[in-house]
MIMARFI-925540 format. One record per residue (C-alpha): residue in one letter; x, y, z. Coordinates in steps of 0.5 Angstrom, whole numbers. Example, Ala and Ser with C-alpha at 12.3 -4.5 7.8 and 13.67 -1.06 7.14 Angstrom:
2
<'A' <25 -9 16>>
<'S' <27 -2 14>>
END
This chain:
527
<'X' <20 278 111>>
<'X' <14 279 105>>
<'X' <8 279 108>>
<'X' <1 276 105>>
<'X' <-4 280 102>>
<'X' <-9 273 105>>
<'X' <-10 277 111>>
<'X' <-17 275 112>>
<'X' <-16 267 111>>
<'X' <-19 263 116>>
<'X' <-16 256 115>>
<'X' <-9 254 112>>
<'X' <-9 247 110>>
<'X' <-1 244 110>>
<'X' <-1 239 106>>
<'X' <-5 235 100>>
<'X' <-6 228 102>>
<'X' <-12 225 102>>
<'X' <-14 227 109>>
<'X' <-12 235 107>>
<'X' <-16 234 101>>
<'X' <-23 231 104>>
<'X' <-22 237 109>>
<'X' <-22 242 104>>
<'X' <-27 240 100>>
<'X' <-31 239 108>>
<'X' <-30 246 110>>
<'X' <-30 250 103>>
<'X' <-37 246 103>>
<'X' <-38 249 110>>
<'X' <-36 256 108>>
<'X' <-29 258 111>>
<'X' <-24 261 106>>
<'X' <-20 255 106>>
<'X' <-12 256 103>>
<'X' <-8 249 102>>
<'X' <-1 249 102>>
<'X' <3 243 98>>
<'X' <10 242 98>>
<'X' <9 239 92>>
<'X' <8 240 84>>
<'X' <1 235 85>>
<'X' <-5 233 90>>
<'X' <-5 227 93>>
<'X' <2 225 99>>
<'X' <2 219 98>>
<'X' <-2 218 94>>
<'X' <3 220 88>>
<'X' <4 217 80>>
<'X' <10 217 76>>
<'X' <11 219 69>>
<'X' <12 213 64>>
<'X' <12 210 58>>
<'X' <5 209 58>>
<'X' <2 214 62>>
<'X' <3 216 69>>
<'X' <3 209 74>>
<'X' <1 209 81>>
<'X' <7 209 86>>
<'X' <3 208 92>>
<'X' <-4 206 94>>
<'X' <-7 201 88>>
<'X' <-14 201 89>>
<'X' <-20 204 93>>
<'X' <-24 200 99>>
<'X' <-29 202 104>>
<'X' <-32 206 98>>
<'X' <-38 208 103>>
<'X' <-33 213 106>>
<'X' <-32 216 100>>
<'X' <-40 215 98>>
<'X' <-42 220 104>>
<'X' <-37 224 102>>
<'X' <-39 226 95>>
<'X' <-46 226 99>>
<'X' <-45 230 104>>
<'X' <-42 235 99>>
<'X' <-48 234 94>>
<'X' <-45 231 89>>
<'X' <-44 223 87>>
<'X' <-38 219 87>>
<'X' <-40 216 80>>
<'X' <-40 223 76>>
<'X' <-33 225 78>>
<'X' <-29 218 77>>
<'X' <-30 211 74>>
<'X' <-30 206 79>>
<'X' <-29 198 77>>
<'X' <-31 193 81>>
<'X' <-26 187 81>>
<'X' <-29 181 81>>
<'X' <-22 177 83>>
<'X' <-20 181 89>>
<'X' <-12 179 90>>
<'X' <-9 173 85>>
<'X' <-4 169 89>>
<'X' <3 165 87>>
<'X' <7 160 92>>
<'X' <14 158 90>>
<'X' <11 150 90>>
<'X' <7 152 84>>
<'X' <1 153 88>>
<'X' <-5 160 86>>
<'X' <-11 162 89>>
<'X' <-15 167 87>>
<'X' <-20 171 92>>
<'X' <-27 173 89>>
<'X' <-31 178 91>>
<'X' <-37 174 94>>
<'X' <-35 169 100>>
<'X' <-38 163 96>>
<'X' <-33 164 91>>
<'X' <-28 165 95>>
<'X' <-30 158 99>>
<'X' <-30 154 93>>
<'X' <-23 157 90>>
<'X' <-20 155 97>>
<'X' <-23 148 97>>
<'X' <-20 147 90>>
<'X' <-14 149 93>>
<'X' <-13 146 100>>
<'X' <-20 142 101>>
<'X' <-26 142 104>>
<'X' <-24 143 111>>
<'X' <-20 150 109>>
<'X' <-26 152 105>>
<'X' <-31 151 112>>
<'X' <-25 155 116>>
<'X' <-24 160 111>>
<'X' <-32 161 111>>
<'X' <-31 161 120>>
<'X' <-26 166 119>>
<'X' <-29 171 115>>
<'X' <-35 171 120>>
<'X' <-30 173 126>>
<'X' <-28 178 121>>
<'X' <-34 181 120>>
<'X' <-36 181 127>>
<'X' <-30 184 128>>
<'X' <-31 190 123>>
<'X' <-38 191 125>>
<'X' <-37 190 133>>
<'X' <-31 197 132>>
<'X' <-33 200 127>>
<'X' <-36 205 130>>
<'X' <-33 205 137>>
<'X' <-26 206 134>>
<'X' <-25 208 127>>
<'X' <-32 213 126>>
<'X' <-31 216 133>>
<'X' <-26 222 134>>
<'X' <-23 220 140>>
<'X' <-23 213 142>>
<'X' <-20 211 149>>
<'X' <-19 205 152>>
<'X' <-23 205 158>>
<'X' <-29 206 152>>
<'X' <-28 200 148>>
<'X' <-26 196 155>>
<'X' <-34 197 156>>
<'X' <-37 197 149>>
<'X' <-34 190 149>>
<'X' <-37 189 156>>
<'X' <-43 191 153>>
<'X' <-42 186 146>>
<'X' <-39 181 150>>
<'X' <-40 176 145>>
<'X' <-34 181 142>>
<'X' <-29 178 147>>
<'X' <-27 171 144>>
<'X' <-27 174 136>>
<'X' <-22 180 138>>
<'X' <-17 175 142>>
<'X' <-14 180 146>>
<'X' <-8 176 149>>
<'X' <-6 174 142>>
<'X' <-3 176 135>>
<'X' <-6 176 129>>
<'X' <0 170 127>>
<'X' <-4 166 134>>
<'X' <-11 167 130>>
<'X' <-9 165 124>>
<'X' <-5 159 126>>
<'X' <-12 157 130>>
<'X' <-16 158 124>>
<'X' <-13 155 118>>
<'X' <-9 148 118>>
<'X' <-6 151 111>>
<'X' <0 155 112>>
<'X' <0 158 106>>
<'X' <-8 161 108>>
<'X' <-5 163 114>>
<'X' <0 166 111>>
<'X' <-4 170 107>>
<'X' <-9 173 111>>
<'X' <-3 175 114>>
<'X' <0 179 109>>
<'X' <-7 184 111>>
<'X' <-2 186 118>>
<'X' <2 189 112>>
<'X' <-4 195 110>>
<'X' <-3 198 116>>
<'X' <6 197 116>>
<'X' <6 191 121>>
<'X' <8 185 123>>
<'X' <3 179 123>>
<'X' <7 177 129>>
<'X' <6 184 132>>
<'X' <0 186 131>>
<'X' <-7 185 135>>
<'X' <-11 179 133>>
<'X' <-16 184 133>>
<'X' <-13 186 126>>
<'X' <-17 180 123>>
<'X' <-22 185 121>>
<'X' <-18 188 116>>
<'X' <-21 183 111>>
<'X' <-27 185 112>>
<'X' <-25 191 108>>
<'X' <-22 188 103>>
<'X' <-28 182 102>>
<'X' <-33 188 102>>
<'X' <-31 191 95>>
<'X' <-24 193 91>>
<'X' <-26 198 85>>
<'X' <-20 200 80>>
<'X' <-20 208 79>>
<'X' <-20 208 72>>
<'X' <-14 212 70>>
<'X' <-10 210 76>>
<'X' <-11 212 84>>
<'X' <-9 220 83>>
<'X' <-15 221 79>>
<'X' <-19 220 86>>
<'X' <-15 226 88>>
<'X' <-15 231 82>>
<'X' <-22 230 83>>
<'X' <-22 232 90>>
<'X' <-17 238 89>>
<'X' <-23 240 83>>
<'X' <-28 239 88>>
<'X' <-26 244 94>>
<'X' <-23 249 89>>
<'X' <-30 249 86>>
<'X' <-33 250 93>>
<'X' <-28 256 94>>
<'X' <-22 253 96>>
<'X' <-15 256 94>>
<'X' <-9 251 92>>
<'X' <-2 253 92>>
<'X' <4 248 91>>
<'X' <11 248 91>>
<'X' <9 252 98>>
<'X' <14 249 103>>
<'X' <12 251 109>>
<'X' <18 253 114>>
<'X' <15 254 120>>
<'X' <7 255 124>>
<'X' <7 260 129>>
<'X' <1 258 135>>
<'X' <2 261 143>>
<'X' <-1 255 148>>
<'X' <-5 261 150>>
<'X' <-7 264 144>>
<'X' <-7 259 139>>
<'X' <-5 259 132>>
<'X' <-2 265 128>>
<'X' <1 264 121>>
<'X' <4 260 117>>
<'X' <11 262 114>>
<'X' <12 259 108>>
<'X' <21 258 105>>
<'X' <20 263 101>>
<'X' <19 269 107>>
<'X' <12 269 106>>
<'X' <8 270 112>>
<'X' <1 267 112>>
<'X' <-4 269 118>>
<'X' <-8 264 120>>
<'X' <-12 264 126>>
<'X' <-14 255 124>>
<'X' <-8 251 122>>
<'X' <-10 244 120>>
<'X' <-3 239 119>>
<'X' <-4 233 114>>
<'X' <3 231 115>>
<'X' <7 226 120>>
<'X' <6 229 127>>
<'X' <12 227 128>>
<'X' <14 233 125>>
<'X' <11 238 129>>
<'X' <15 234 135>>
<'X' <22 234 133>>
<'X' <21 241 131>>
<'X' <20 240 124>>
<'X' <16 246 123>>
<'X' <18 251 128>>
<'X' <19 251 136>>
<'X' <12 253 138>>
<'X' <9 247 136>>
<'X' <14 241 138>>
<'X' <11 239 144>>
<'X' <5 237 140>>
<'X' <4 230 139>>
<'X' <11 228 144>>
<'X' <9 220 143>>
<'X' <11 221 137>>
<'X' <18 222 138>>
<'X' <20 215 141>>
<'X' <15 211 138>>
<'X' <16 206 133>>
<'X' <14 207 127>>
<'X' <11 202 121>>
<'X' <14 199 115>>
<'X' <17 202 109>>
<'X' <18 199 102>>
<'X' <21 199 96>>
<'X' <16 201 90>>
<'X' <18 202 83>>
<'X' <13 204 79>>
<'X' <15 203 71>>
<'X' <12 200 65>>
<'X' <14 194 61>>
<'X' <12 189 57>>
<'X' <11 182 61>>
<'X' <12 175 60>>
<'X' <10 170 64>>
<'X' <4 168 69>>
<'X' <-3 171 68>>
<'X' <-4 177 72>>
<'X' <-10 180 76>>
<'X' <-9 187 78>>
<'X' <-8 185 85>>
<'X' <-2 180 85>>
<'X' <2 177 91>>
<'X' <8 173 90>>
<'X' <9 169 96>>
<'X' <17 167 99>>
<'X' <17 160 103>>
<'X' <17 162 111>>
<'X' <14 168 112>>
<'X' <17 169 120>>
<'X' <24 169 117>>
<'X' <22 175 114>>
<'X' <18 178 118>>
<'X' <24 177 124>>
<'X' <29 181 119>>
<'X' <25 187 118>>
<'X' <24 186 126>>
<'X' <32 186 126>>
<'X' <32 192 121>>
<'X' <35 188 115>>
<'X' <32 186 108>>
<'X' <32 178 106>>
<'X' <34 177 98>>
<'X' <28 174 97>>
<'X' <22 178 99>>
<'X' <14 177 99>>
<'X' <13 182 93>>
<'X' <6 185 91>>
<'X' <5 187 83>>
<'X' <0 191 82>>
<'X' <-2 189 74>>
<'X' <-5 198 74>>
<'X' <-8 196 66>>
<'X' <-11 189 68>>
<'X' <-18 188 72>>
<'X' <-21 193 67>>
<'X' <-25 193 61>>
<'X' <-23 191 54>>
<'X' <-15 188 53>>
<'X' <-9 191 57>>
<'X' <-4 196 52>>
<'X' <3 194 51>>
<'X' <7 197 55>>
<'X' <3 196 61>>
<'X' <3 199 68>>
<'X' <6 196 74>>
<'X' <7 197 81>>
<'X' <11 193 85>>
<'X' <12 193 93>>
<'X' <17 189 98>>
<'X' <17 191 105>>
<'X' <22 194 108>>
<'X' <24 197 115>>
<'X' <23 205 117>>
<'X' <30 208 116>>
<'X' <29 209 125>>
<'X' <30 202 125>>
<'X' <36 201 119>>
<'X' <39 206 115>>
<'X' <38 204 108>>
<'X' <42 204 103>>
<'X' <39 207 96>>
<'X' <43 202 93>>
<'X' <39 200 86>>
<'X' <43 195 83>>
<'X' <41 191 90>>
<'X' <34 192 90>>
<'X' <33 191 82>>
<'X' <37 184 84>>
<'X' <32 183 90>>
<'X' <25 184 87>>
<'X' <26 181 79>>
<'X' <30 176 80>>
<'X' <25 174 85>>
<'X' <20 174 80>>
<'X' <24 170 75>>
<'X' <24 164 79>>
<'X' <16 165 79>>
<'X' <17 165 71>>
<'X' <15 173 70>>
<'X' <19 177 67>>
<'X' <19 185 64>>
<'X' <22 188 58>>
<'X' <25 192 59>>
<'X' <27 192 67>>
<'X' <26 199 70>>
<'X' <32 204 72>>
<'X' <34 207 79>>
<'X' <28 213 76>>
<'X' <23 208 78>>
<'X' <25 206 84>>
<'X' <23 209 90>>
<'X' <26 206 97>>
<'X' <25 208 105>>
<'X' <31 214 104>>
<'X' <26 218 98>>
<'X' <20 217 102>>
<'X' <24 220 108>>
<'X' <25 225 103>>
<'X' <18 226 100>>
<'X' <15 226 106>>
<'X' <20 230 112>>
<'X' <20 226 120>>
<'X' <17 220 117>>
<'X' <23 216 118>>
<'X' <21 213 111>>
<'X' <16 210 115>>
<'X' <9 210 110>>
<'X' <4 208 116>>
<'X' <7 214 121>>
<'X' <6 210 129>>
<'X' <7 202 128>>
<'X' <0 199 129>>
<'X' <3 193 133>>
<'X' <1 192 142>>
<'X' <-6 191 143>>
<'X' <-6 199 145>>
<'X' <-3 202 139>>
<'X' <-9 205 136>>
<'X' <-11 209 142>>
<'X' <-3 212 143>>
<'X' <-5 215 135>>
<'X' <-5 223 136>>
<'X' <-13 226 135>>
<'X' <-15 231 131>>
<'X' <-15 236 137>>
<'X' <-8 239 140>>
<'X' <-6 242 146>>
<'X' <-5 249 141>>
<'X' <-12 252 140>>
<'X' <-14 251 133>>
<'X' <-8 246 131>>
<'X' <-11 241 128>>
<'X' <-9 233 126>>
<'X' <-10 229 119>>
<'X' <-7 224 116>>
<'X' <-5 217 116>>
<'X' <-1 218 123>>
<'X' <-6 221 126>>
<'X' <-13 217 129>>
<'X' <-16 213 126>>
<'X' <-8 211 122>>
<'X' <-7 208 115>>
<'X' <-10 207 108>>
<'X' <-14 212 104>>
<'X' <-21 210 107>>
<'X' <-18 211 115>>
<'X' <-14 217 112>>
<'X' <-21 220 110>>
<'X' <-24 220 115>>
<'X' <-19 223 119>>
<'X' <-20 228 115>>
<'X' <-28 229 117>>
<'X' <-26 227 125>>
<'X' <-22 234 123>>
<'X' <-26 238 120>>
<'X' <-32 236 126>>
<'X' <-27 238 131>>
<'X' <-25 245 127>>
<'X' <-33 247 126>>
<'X' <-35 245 132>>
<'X' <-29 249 136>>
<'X' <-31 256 131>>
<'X' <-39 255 133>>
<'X' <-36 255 141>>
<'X' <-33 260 140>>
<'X' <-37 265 136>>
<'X' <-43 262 141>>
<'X' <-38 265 146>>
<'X' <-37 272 143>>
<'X' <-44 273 142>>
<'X' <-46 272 150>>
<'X' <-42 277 152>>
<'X' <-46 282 156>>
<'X' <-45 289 156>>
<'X' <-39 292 158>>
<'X' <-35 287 154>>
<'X' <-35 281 160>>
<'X' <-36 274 156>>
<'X' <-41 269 160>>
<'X' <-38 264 154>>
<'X' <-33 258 156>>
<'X' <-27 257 153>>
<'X' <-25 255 146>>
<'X' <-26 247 146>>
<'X' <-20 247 141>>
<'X' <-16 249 147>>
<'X' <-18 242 151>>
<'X' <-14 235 150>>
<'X' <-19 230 147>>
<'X' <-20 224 151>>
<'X' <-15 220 148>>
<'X' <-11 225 145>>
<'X' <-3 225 147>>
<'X' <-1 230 143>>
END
């Protein structure tokens, strides 16, 4: 076994999602030596393209939302979104398509959003659109901070933070789903439908999740922007800026095993290869489901036991191509809708596929400026059950069927029709990302208490760590980030501990220190 001249490398990163990437830059900012090991060519995890005809097309997240988590980010490193990456505003947030015929666009003002729906379905719907947009804001606002900006939410805390707000109660419809909310606040079915799709961002079922959930429209309402070149530019431009700081970049580094004591803490890392990385802080932006099936090793597969059983999120079939399109006039964002939603809900449910799917068709070349090239980018997305739930057969033909002949009877049509190389299904993403079972959202988000049975970023191992969309606060690049700052709040403050100990020891070696905070469970952790 070789072993690595990085003898004095204080934080190894595994993995380049954007959990890992903002925490590199985090930390290289900070002043640790950070070293982050991919196991593939490129940055980005999920966040990943596929070359194409047209150039590389994105084959995973499509846009950029909640852009003040990466606002602060950029400040915090001294540097300004708006130097690294164009950023586009869209002014039609979704466009979306009904086997009757029917379409309705969402705007990036509520007014126009309103007057869109009155045209569409009447000024009653206009006047509940407007009604449930207001629950979502009070919900987005009413948690934000409580959950999603804080390290360790618990249940007993948020029991009492609505015990202070309590004008929180009757928004958040604790005994309901967001399918119950939905159809309590829109007589449309086809509304209901729609804001019902969102419980999809985060891998669940409209019929499972909380209706607290709800407030995943506010993220949207408040702003979709284009990265102008395609998503993986946001984490080229993240790579660029912890190298810049610092941090050091290996890729095609497969990391076989992390070594960690439960009294001493993290060792090393051995890499395929035999390479032995010491490391005394370890942060894992994978699944954490990896750690607990041994994945990497026995010394950390009680890390995270919740994992084990746990349910887990939707998969997908993506195909990422490039193809010239005839038919319906696209935005960027395009939803393709199917007759009776719950039937096909109730099939993922069942681990199975229905032949005729609601589809997303992400158009990457329009909402841009200037006319759309030929051929163009496209990404398209259909629900599909994690592997846990249904061993999924690649079978290309089936999904090609599915997906465009779906889309045909809506008129659109691409030449040429995309091969196998462009498709992507539940079985590859288990293949890309190792313990997922498929699953692109880790831990299913439905049960009022699954945001609080999610892994922290803190360990029982002193100085492993947790980031990434199945850790706190879950899936989505904005969430994701800020796992990746909840980590590096919790690895600064745990080396400040520790070096605040070692310089209180007395003469004679005794040490009035306490112990390592990173050797405690944060509050709400199960991991």
């Amino acid at each position: 076994m070789t072993r690595s001249r990085d003898d004095n490398v204080r934080v190894v990163i595994v993995g380049s999602g954007i959990a890992g990437l903002c925490a590199a830059a985090r930390l290289a900012h900070h002043g640790p030596r950070v070293l982050v090991l991919e196991r593939h060519a490129t940055p980005g995890g999920k966040m990943r393209s596929l070359p194409s005809a047209a150039g590389p097309v994105d084959a995973g997240p499509t846009v950029l939302t909640l852009r003040g988590v990466f606002d602060e980010l950029f400040h915090d490193l001294g540097e300004r979104l708006e130097d690294h990456l164009t950023l586009i505003p869209q002014r039609i947030l979704a466009r979306h398509f009904w086997p009757d015929g029917s379409r309705l666009d969402l705007h990036d003002t509520e007014d126009d959003s309103a007057e869109a729906i009155r045209a569409f379905a009447g000024s009653r719907a206009a006047a509940q659109f407007r009604t449930f947009s207001a629950r979502a804001r009070t919900l987005f606002n009413g948690f934000d901070a409580p959950v999603m900006q804080a390290p360790a939410p618990s249940l007993p805390g948020l029991a009492a933070h609505v015990m202070r707000n309590p004008h929180l109660l009757r928004p958040m419809a604790p005994l309901s789903t967001l399918a119950d909310v939905l159809n309590h606040s829109f007589d449309d079915p086809r509304l209901a439908q729609l804001f019902g799709r969102y419980a999809t961002y985060v891998g669940g079922s409209p019929y499972h999740v909380p209706g607290l959930l709800a407030l995943i429209w506010q993220a949207e309402a408040a702003g979709v922007w284009v990265v102008h070149g395609g998503m993986h530019r946001l984490a080229c431009a993240l790579q660029d800026l912890a190298q810049a700081r610092g941090a050091e970049f290996r890729f095609g580094a497969h990391v076989e095993r992390i070594e960690a004591t439960p009294q001493d803490g993290t060792r090393a890392v051995l890499l395929a290869d035999g390479t032995r990385i010491p490391a005394d802080t370890v942060l894992f932006n994978g699944d954490p489901k990896a750690l607990a099936t041994g994945a990497l090793g026995p010394d950390c597969a009680h890390v995270a036991p919740q994992t084990r059983a746990a349910p887990r999120s939707l998969s997908a079939e993506v195909w990422a191509f490039a193809a010239t399109p005839q038919g319906p006039d696209l935005a960027h964002h395009n939803v393709f809708f199917r007759d009776d939603p719950k039937s096909e809900f109730d099939a993922l449910d069942r681990g199975a596929l229905v032949p005729d799917p609601t589809l997303y068709v992400c158009a990457q070349d329009r909402g841009q400026p200037g006319p759309s090239g030929a051929p163009e980018r496209f990404e398209i997305i259909a629900n599909a059950p994690p592997l846990q739930d249904a061993p999924h057969k690649e079978d290309h033909e089936q999904c090609q069927t599915r997906t465009f002949r779906t889309l045909a009877r809506f008129g659109l049509t691409f030449d040429p029709t995309p091969e196998a190389a462009a498709l992507t299904t539940p079985a590859g993403f288990d293949r890309l990302f190792p313990a997922s079972d498929g699953s692109l959202y880790g831990q299913s988000p439905h049960g009022m208490t699954a945001a609080f049975k999610r892994p922290t970023a803190r360990t029982a191992i002193p100085g492993l760590y947790l980031a990434g969309g199945g850790t706190h606060p879950g899936a989505g690049v904005p969430m994701a980030a800020l796992s990746g700052r909840h980590a590096v709040a919790a690895i600064m403050q745990d080396r400040t501990s520790i070096s605040t100990s070692r310089k209180t020891a007395m003469p004679g070696g005794t040490s009035t220190g306490s112990a390592p905070t990173g050797a405690a469970r944060s509050a709400s952790s199960r991991s």
